[in-house]
CHARMM internal coordinates of N, CA and C (Angstrom, degrees):
IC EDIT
DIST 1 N 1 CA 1.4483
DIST 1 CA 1 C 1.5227
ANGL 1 N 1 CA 1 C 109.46
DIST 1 C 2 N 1.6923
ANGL 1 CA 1 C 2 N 120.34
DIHE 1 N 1 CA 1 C 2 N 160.53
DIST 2 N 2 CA 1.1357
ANGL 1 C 2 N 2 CA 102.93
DIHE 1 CA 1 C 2 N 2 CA -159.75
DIST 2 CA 2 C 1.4467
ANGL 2 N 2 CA 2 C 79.42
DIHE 1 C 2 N 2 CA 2 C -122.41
DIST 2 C 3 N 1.7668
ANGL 2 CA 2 C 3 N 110.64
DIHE 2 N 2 CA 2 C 3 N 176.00
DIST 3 N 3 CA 1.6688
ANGL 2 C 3 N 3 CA 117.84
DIHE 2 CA 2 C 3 N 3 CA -157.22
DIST 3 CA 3 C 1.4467
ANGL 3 N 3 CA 3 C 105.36
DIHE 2 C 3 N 3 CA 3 C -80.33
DIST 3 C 4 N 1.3099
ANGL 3 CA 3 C 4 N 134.74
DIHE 3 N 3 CA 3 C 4 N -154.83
DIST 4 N 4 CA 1.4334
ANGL 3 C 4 N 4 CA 132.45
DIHE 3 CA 3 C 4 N 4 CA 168.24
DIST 4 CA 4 C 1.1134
ANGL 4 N 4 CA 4 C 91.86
DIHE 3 C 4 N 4 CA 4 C -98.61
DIST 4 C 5 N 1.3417
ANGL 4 CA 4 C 5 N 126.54
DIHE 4 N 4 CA 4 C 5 N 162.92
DIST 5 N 5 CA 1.7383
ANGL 4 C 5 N 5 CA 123.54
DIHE 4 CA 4 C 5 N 5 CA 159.96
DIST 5 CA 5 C 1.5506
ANGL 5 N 5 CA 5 C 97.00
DIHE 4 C 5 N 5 CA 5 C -74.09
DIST 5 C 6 N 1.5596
ANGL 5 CA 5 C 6 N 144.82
DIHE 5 N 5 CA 5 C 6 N -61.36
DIST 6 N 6 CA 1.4563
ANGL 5 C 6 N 6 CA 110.91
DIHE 5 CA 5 C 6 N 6 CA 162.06
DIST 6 CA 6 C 1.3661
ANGL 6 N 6 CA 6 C 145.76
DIHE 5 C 6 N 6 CA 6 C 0.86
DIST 6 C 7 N 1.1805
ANGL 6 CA 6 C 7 N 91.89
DIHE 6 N 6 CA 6 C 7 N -55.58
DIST 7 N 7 CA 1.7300
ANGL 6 C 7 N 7 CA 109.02
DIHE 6 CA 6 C 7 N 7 CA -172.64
DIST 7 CA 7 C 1.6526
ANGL 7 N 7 CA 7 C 123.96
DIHE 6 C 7 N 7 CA 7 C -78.08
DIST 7 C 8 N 1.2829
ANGL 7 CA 7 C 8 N 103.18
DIHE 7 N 7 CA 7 C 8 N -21.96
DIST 8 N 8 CA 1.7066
ANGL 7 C 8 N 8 CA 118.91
DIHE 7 CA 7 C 8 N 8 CA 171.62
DIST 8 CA 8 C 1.2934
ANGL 8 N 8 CA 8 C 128.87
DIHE 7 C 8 N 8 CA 8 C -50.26
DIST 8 C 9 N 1.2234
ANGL 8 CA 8 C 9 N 103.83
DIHE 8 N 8 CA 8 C 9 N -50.42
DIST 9 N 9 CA 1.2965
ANGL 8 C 9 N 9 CA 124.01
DIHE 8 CA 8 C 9 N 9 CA 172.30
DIST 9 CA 9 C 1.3458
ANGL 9 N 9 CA 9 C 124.33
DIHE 8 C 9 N 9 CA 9 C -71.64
DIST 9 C 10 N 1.5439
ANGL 9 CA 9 C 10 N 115.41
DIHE 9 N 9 CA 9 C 10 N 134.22
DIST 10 N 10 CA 1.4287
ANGL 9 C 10 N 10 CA 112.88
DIHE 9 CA 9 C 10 N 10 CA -167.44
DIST 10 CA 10 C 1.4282
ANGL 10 N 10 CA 10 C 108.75
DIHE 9 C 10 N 10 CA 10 C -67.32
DIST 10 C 11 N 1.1116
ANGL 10 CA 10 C 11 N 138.21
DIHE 10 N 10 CA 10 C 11 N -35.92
DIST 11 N 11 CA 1.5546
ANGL 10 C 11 N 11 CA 146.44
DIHE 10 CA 10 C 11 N 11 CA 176.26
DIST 11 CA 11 C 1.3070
ANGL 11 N 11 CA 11 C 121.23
DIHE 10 C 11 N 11 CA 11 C -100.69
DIST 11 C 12 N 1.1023
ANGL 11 CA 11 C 12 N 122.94
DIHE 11 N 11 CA 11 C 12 N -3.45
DIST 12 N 12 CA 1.9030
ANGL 11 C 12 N 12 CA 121.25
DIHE 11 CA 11 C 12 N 12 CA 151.22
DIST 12 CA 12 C 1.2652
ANGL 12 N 12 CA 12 C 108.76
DIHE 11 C 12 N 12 CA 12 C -17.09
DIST 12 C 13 N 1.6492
ANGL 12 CA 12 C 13 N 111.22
DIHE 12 N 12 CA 12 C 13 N -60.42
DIST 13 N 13 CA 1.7012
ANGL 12 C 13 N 13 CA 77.78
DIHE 12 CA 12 C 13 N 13 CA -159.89
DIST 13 CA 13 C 1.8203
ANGL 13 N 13 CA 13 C 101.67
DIHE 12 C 13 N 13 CA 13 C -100.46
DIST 13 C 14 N 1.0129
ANGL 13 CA 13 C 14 N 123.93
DIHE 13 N 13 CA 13 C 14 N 54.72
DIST 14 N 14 CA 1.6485
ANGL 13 C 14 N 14 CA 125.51
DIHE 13 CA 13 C 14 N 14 CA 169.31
DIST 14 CA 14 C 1.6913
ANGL 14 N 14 CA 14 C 107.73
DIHE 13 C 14 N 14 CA 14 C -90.82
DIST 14 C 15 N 1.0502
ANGL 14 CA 14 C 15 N 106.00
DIHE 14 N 14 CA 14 C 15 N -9.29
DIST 15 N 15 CA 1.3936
ANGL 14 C 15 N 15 CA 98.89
DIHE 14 CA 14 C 15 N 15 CA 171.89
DIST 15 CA 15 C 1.3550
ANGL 15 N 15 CA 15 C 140.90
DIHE 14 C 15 N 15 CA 15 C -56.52
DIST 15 C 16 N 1.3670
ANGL 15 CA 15 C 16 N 119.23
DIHE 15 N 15 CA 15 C 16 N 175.81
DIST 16 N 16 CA 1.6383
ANGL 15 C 16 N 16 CA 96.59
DIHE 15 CA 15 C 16 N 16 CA -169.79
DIST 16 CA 16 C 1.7790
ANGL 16 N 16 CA 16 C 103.45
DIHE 15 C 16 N 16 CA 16 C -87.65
DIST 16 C 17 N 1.2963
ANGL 16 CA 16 C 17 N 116.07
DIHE 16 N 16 CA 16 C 17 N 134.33
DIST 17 N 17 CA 1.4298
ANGL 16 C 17 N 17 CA 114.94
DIHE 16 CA 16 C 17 N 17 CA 167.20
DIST 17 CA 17 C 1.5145
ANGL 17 N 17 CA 17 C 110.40
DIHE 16 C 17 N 17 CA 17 C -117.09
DIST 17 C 18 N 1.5641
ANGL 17 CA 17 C 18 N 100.73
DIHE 17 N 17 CA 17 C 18 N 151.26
DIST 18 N 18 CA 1.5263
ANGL 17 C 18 N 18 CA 95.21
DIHE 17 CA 17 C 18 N 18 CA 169.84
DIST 18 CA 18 C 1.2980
ANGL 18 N 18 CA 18 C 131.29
DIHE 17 C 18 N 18 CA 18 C -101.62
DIST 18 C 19 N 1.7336
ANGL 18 CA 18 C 19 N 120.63
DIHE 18 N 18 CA 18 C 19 N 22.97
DIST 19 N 19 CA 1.1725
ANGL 18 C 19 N 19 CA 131.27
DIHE 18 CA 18 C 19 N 19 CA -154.97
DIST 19 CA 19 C 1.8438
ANGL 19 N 19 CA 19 C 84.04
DIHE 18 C 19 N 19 CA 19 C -139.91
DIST 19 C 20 N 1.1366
ANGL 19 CA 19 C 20 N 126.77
DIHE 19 N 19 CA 19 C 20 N 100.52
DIST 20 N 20 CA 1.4218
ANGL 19 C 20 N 20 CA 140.80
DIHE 19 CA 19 C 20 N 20 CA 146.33
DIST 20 CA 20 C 1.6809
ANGL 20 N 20 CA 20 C 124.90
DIHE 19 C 20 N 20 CA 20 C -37.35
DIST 20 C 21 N 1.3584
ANGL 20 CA 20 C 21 N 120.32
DIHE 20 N 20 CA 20 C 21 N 117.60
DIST 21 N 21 CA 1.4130
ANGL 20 C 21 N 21 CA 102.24
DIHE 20 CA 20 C 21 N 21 CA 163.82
DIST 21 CA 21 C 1.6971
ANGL 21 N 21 CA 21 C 105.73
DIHE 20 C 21 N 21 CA 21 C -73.31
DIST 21 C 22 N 1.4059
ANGL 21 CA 21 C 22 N 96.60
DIHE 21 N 21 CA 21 C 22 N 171.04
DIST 22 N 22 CA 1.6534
ANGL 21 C 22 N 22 CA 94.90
DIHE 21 CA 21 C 22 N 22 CA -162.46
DIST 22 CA 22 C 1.8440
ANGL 22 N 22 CA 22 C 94.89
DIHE 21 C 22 N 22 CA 22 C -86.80
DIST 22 C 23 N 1.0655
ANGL 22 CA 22 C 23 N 128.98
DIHE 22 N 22 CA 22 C 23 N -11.28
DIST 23 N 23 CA 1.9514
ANGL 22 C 23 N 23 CA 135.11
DIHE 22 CA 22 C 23 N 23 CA 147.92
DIST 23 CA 23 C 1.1653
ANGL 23 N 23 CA 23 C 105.07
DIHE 22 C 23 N 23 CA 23 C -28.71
DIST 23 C 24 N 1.5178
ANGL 23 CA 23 C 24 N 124.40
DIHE 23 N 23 CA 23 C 24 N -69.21
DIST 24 N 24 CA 1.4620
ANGL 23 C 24 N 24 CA 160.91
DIHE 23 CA 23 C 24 N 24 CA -149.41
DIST 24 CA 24 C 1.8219
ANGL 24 N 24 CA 24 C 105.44
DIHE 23 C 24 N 24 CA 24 C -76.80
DIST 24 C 25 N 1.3796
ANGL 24 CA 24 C 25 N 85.75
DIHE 24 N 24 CA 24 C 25 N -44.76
DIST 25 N 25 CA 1.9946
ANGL 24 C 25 N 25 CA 81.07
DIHE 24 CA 24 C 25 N 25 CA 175.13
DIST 25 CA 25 C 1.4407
ANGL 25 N 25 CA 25 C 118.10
DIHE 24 C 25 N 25 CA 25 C -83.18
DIST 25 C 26 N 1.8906
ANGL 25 CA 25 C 26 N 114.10
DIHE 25 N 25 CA 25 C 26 N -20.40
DIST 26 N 26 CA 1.2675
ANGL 25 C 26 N 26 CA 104.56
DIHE 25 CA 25 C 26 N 26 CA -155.53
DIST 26 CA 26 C 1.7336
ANGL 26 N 26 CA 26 C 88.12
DIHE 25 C 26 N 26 CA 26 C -89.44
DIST 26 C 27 N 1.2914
ANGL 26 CA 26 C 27 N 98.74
DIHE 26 N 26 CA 26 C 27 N -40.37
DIST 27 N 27 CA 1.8006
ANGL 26 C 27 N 27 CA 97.99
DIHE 26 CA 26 C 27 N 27 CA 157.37
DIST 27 CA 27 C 1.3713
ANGL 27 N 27 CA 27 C 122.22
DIHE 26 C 27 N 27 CA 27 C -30.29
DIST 27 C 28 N 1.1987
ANGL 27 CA 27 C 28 N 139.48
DIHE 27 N 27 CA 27 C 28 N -77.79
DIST 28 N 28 CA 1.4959
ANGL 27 C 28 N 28 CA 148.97
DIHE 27 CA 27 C 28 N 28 CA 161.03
DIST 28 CA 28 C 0.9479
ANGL 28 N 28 CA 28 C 108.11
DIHE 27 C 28 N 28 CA 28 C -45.34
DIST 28 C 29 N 1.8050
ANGL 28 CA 28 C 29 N 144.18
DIHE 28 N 28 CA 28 C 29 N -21.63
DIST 29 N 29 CA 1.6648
ANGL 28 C 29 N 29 CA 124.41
DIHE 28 CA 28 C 29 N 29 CA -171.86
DIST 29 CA 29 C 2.1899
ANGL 29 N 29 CA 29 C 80.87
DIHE 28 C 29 N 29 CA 29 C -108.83
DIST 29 C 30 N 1.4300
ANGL 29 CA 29 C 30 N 124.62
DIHE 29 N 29 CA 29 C 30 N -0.61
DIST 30 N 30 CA 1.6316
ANGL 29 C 30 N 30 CA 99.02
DIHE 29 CA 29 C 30 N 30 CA 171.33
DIST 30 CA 30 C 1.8311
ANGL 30 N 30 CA 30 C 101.97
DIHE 29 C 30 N 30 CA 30 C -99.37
DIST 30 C 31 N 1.7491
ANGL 30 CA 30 C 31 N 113.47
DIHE 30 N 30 CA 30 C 31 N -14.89
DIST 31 N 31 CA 1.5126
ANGL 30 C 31 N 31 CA 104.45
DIHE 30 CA 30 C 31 N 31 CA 170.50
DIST 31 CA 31 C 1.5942
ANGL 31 N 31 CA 31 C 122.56
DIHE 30 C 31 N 31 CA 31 C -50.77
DIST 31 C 32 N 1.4839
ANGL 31 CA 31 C 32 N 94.35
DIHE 31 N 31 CA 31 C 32 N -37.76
DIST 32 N 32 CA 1.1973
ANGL 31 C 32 N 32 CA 128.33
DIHE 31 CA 31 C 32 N 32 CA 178.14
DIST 32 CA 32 C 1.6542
ANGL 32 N 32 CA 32 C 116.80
DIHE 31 C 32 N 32 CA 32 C -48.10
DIST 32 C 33 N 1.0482
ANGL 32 CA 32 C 33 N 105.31
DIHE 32 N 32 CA 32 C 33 N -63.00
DIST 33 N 33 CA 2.0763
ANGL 32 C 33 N 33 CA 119.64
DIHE 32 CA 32 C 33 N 33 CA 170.38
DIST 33 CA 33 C 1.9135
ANGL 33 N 33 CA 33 C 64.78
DIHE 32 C 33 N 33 CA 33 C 109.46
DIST 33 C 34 N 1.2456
ANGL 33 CA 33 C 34 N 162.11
DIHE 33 N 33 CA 33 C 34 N 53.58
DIST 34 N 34 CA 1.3136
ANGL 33 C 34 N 34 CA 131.20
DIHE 33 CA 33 C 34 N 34 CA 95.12
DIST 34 CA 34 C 1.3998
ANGL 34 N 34 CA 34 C 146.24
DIHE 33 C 34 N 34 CA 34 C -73.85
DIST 34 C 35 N 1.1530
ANGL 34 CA 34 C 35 N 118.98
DIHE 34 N 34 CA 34 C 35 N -0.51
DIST 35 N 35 CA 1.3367
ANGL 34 C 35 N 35 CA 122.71
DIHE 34 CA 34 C 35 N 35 CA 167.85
DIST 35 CA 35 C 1.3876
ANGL 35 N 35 CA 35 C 113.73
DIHE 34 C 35 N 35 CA 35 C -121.92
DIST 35 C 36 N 0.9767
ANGL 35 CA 35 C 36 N 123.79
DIHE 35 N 35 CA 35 C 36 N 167.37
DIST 36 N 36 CA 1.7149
ANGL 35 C 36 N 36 CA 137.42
DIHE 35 CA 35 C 36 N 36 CA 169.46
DIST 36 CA 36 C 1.7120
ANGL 36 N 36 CA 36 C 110.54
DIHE 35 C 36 N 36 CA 36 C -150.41
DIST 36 C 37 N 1.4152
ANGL 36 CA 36 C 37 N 97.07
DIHE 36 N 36 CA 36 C 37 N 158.53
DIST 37 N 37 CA 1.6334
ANGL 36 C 37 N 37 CA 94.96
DIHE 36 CA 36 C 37 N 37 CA 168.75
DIST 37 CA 37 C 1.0633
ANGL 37 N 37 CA 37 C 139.73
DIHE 36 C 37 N 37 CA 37 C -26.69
DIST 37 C 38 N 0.9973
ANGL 37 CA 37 C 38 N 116.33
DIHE 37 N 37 CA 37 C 38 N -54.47
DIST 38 N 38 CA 1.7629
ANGL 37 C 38 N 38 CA 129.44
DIHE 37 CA 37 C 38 N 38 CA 174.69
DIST 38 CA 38 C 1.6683
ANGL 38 N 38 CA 38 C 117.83
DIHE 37 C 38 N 38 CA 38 C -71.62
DIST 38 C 39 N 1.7447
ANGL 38 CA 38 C 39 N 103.66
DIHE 38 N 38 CA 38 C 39 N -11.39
DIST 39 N 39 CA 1.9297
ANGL 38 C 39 N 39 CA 83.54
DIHE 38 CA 38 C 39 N 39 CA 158.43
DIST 39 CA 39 C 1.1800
ANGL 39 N 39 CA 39 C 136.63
DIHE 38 C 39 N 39 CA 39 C -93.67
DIST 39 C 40 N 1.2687
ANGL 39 CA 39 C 40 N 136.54
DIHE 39 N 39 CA 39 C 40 N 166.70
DIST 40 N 40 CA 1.2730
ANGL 39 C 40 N 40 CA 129.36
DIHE 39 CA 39 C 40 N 40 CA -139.78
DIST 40 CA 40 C 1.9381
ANGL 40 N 40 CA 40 C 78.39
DIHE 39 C 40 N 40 CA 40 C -100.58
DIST 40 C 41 N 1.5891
ANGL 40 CA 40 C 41 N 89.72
DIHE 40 N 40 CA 40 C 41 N 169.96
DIST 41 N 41 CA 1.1360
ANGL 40 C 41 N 41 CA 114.57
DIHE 40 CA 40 C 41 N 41 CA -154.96
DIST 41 CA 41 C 1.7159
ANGL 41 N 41 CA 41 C 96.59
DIHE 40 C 41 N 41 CA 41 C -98.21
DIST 41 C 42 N 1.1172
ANGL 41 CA 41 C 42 N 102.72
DIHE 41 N 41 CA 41 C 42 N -28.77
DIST 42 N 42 CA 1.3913
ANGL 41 C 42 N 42 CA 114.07
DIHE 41 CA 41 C 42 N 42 CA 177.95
DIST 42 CA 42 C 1.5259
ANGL 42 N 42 CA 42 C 123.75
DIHE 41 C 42 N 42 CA 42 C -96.85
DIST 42 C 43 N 1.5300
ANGL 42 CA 42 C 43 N 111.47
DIHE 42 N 42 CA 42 C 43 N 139.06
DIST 43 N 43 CA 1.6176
ANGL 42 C 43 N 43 CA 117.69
DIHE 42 CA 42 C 43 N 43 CA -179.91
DIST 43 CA 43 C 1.8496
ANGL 43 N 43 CA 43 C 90.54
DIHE 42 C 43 N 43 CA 43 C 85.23
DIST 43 C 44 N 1.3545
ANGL 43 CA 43 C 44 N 140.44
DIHE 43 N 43 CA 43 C 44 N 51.90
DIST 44 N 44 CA 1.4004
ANGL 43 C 44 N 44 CA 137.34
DIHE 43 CA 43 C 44 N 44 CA -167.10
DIST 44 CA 44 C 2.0060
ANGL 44 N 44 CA 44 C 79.02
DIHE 43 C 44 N 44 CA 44 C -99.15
DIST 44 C 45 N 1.1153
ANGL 44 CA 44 C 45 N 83.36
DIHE 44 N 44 CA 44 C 45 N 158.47
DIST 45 N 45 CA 1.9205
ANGL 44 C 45 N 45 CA 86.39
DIHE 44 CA 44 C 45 N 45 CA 169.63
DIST 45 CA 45 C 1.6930
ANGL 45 N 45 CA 45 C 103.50
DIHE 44 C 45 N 45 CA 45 C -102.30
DIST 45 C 46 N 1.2165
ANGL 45 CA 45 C 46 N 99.05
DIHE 45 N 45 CA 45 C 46 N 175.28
DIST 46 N 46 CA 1.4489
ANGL 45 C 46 N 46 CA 116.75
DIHE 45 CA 45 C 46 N 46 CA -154.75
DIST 46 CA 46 C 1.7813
ANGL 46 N 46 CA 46 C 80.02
DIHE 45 C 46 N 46 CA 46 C -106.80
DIST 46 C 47 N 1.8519
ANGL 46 CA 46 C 47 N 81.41
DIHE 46 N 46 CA 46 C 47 N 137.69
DIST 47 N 47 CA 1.3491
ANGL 46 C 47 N 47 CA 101.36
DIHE 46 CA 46 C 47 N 47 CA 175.20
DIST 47 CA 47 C 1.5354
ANGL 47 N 47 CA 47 C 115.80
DIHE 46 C 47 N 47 CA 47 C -104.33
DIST 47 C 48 N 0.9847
ANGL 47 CA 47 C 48 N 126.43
DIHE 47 N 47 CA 47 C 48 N 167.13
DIST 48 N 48 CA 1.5896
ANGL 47 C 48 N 48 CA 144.49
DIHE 47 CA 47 C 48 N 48 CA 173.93
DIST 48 CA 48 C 1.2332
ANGL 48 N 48 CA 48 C 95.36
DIHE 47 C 48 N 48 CA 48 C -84.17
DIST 48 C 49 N 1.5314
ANGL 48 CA 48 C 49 N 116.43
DIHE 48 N 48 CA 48 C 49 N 127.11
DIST 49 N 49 CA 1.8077
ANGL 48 C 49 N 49 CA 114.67
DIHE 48 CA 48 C 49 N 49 CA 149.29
DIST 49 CA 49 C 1.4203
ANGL 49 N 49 CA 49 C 101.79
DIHE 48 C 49 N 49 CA 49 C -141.81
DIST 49 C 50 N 1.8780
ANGL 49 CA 49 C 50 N 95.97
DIHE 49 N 49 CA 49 C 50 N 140.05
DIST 50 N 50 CA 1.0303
ANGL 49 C 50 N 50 CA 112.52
DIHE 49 CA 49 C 50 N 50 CA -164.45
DIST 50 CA 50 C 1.5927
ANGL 50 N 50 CA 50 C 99.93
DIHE 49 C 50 N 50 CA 50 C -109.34
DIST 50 C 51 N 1.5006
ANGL 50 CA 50 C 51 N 101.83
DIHE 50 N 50 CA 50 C 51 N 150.24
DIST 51 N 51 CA 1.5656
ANGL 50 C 51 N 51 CA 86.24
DIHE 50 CA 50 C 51 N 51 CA 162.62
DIST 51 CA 51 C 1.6361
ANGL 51 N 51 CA 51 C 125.25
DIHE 50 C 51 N 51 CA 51 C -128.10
DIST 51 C 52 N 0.9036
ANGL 51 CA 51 C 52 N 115.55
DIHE 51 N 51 CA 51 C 52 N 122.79
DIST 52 N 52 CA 1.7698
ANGL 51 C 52 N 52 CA 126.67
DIHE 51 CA 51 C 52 N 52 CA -158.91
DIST 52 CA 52 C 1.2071
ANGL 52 N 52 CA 52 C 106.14
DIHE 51 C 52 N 52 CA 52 C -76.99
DIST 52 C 53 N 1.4042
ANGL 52 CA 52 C 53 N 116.09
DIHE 52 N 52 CA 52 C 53 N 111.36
DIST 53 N 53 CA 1.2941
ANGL 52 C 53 N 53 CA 142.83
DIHE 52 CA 52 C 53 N 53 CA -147.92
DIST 53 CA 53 C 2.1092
ANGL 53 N 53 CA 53 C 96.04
DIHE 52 C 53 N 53 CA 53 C -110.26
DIST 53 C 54 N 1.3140
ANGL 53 CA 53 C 54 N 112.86
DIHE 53 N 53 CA 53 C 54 N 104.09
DIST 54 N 54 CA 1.5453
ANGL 53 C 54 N 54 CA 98.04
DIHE 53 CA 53 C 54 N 54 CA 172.20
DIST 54 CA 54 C 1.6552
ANGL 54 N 54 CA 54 C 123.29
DIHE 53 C 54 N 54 CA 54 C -86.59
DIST 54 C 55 N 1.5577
ANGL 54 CA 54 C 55 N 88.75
DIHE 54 N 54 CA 54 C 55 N 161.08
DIST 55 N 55 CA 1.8911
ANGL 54 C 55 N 55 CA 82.92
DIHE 54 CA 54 C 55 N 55 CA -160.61
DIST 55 CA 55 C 1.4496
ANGL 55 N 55 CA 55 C 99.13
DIHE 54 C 55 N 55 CA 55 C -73.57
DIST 55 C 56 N 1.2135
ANGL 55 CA 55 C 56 N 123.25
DIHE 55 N 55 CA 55 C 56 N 163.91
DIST 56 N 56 CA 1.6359
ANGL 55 C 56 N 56 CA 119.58
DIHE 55 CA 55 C 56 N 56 CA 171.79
DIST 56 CA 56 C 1.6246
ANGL 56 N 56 CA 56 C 108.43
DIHE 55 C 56 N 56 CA 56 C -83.84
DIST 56 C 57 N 1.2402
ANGL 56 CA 56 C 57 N 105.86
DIHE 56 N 56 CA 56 C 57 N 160.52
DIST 57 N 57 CA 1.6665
ANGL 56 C 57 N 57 CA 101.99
DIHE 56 CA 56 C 57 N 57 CA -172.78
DIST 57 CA 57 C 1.0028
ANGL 57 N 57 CA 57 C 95.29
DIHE 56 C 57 N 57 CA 57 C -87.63
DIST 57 C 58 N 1.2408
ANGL 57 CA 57 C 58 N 106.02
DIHE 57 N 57 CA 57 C 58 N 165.22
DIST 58 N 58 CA 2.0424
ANGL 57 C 58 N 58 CA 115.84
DIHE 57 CA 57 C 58 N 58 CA 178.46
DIST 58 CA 58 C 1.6986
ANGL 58 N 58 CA 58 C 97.70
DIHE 57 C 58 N 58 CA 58 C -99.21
DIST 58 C 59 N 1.2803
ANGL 58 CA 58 C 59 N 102.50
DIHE 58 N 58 CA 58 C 59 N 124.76
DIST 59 N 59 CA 1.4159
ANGL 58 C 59 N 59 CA 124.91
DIHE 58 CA 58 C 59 N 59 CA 159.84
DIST 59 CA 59 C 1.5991
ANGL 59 N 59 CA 59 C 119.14
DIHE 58 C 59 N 59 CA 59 C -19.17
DIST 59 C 60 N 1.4411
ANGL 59 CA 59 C 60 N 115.51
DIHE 59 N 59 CA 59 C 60 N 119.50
DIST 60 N 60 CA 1.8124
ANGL 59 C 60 N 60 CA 105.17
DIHE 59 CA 59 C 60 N 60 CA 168.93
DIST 60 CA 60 C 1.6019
ANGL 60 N 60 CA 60 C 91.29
DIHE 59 C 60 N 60 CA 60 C -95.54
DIST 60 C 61 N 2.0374
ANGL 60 CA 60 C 61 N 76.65
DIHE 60 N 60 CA 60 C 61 N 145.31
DIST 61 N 61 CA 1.7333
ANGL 60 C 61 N 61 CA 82.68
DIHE 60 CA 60 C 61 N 61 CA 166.69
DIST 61 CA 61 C 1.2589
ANGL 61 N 61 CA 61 C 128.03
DIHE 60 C 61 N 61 CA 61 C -85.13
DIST 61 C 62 N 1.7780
ANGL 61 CA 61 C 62 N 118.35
DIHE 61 N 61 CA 61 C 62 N 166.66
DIST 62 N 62 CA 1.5782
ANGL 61 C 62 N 62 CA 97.29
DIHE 61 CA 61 C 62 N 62 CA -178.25
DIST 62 CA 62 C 1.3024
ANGL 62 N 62 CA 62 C 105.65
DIHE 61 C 62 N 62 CA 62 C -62.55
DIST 62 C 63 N 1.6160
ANGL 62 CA 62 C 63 N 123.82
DIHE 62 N 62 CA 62 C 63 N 165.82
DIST 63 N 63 CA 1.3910
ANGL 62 C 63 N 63 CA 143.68
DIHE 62 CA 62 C 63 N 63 CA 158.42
DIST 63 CA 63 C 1.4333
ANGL 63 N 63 CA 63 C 97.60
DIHE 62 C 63 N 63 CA 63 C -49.26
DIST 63 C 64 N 1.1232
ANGL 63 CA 63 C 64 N 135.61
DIHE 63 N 63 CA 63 C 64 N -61.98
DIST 64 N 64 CA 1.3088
ANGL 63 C 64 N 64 CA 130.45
DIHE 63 CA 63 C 64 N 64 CA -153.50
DIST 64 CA 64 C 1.5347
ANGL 64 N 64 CA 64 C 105.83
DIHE 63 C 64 N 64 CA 64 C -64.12
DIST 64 C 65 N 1.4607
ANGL 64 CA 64 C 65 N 118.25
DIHE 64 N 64 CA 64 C 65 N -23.36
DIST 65 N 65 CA 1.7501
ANGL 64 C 65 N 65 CA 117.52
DIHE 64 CA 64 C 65 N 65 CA -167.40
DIST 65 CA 65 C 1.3798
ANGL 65 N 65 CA 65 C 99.58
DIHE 64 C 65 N 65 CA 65 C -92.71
DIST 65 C 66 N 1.5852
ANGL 65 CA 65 C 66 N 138.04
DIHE 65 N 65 CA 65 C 66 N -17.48
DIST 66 N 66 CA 1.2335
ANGL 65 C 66 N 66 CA 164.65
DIHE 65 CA 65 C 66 N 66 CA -151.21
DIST 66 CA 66 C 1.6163
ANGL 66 N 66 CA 66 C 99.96
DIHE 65 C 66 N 66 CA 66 C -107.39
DIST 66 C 67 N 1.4998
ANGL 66 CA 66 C 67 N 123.73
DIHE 66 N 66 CA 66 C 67 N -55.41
DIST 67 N 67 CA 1.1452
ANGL 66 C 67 N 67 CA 119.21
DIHE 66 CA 66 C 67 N 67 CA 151.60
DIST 67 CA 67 C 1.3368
ANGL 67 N 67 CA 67 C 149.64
DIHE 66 C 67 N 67 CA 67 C -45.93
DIST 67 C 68 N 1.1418
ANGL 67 CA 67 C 68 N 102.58
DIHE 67 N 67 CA 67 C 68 N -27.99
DIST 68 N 68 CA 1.3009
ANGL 67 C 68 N 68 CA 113.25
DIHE 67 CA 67 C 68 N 68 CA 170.47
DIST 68 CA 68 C 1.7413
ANGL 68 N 68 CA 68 C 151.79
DIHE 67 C 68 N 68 CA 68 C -120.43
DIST 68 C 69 N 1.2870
ANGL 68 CA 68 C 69 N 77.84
DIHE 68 N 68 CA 68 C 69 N 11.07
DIST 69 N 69 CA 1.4249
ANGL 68 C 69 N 69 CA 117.53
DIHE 68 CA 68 C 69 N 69 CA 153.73
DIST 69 CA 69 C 1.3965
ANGL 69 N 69 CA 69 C 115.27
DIHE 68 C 69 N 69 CA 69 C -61.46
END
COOR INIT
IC SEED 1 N 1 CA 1 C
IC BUILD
């Protein structure tokens, strides 16, 4: 069988997802100072992920349209 084209790439999957493996949350709920070793891995609550969207820059005009104004 042949791979996904997804999957080829070393960073395919760094993207933003909105579905957490449950690794991934208990990770983010101990960044947090809510979890520690001793909680169970199971019943974790569902986290918020956001994804930070940058603004686009606003266009410079040419010099020449700027000039002659």
């Amino acid at each position: 069988m042949s791979i996904h084209k997804s999957l080829k790439k070393v960073g395919a999957l760094k993207r933003h997802r909105n579905v957490l493996t449950r690794s991934e949350r208990f990770k983010s709920l101990e960044d947090e100072g809510k979890a520690t070793d001793a909680t169970s891995v199971y019943g974790l609550p569902k986290l918020r992920s956001i994804l930070v969207k940058a603004k686009p820059k606003p266009k410079a005009e040419p010099a020449a349209a700027v000039a002659g104004a």
